[in-house]
C-alpha positions, 0 to 999 in steps of 0.5 A: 668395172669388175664383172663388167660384160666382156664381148671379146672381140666386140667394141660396143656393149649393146643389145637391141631388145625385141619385146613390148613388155615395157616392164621387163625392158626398163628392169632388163635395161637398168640391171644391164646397165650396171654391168656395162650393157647398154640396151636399145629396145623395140617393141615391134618387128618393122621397128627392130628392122629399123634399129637394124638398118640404121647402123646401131653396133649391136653386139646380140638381139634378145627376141620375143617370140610373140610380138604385135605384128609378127611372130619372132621366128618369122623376124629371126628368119628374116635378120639372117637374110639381110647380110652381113654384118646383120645377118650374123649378129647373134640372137636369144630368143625368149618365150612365154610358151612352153612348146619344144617345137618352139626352141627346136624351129627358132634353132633351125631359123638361126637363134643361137640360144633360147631362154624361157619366161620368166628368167632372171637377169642374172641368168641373161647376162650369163647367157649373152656372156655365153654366146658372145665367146662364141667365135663370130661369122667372118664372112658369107659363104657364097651362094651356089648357083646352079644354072636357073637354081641359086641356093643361098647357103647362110639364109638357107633360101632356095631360087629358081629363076628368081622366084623363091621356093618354099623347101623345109629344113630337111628338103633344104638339106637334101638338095643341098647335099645334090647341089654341092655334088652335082654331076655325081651320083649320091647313093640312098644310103649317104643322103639318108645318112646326110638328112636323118644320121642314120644308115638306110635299111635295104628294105626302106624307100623312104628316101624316095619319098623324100625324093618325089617331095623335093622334086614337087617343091621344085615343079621337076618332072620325074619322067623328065627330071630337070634338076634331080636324076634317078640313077637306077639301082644306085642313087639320085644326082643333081645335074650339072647345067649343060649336061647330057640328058638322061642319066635315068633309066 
C-alpha cells in the first residue's frame, strides 16, 4: 500500500516491542499495523530473549529502559553479545526518564536510536523508517586475540584466560587501540588524541592516569608489566605474546 513501511534490504515487516505498557503496545501495534508492521510484544527481558532465540525475523527491537526484571541497557548489552544475526539487529531505545546519561550509555552499549516518552506513532514509524536505510552489519569482525587477551571487537568484551574483564567504554578503547598495534610503541599524544580527540598537552599526565587504571582493571603489574609496557620518554605498547621482555626502562 502506499506509505507502507519499506525496510529496504529486509523481507519481514516486524519488530519485537519491549515494554509492559499493554496500553502502548495494543496502540503501537494497531497504528503499525496499518502501515505494514507487524509487531510481537514482550513485557520482560527473558521473555524478549526468548522471542530472540526462537528465530522470529525481526527487523528492529524498540526497547523500554525500565522493564520488571531488568533494566533495557542491560538487555541492550546483552543482544549485542548473542551473534549474528541477532547481535546486529537494530535497536530504539524508549524512555520515561529525562536523564542525558541515559541516551548517551544506551548509545555506547549498541542502540541505534533513542526516543523519549511520550512520543507520537507517527514519530516511531519515521524513526524505524529511518534506521532501517541505515546499511545493515554484514558480518562480525573477528575478535583479537592476544595471547591469554581475546578482545571481542562488536560486544566490546574483554577476556583474560577466559575470565571476562570489567573495562569502561574509554579504558575499552585504550586497550583496543594497543591491542590492534601491539608490538609497536604508541605515543601519549595519539592515544590521547584516540580516547578524548584532542591533542596532549606537554605538561599533561593524564594519559598516564588512564594507563595505571587499564592496567589495574587487567590485574598487570607496573614494575613488571605482562600486557602494557612503558617506553620512557615516548609511549606505552601492547606486547605481542613471545616477545622480549623489558622494553620499560
Amino acid at each position: 500500500m502506499e506509505g507502507s513501511f519499506d525496510p529496504m534490504s529486509y523481507q519481514a515487516h516486524r519488530i519485537l516491542l519491549v515494554d509492559d505498557d499493554r496500553r502502548l503496545a495494543g496502540m503501537l501495534a494497531t497504528y503499525l499495523h496499518q502501515h505494514g508492521v507487524q509487531v510481537d510484544a514482550a513485557e520482560t527481558c527473558e521473555a524478549a530473549l526468548q522471542r530472540l532465540k526462537s528465530g522470529a525475523p525481526y527487523v528492529v527491537i524498540v526497547l523500554d529502559l525500565m522493564l520488571p526484571d531488568g533494566d533495557g541497557l542491560d538487555l541492550c548489552r546483552r543482544i549485542r553479545t548473542l551473534g549474528q544475526p541477532l547481535s546486529a539487529i537494530p535497536i530504539v531505545m524508549l524512555t520515561a526518564k529525562g536523564d542525558p546519561l541515559d541516551r548517551v550509555i544506551g548509545l555506547e552499549l549498541g542502540a541505534d536510536d533513542y526516543m523519549p516518552k511520550p512520543f507520537e506513532p507517527r514519530e516511531l514509524l519515521a524513526r524505524l523508517r529511518a534506521v532501517l536505510r541505515r546499511p545493515p552489519l554484514v558480518s562480525e569482525r573477528p575478535a583479537l586475540i592476544l595471547g591469554d587477551v581475546r578482545l571481542d571487537r562488536d560486544a566490546r568484551r574483554v577476556a583474560i584466560r577466559g575470565a571476562e574483564v570489567d573495562l569502561t567504554s574509554r579504558q575499552f578503547e585504550l586497550l583496543m587501540t594497543l591491542a590492534e598495534a601491539a608490538g609497536r610503541v604508541l605515543s601519549r599524544e595519539h592515544l590521547m588524541d584516540v580516547i578524548c580527540g584532542e591533542a596532549l598537552d606537554a605538561s599533561d599526565r593524564s594519559i598516564d592516569v588512564q594507563i595505571g587504571r587499564l592496567r589495574a582493571a587487567l590485574g598487570d603489574d607496573p614494575r613488571k608489566p605482562r600486557y602494557i609496557a612503558t617506553v620512557r620518554g615516548v609511549g606505552y605498547c601492547f606486547r605481542r605474546p613471545g616477545a622480549i621482555e623489558s622494553i620499560d626502562g
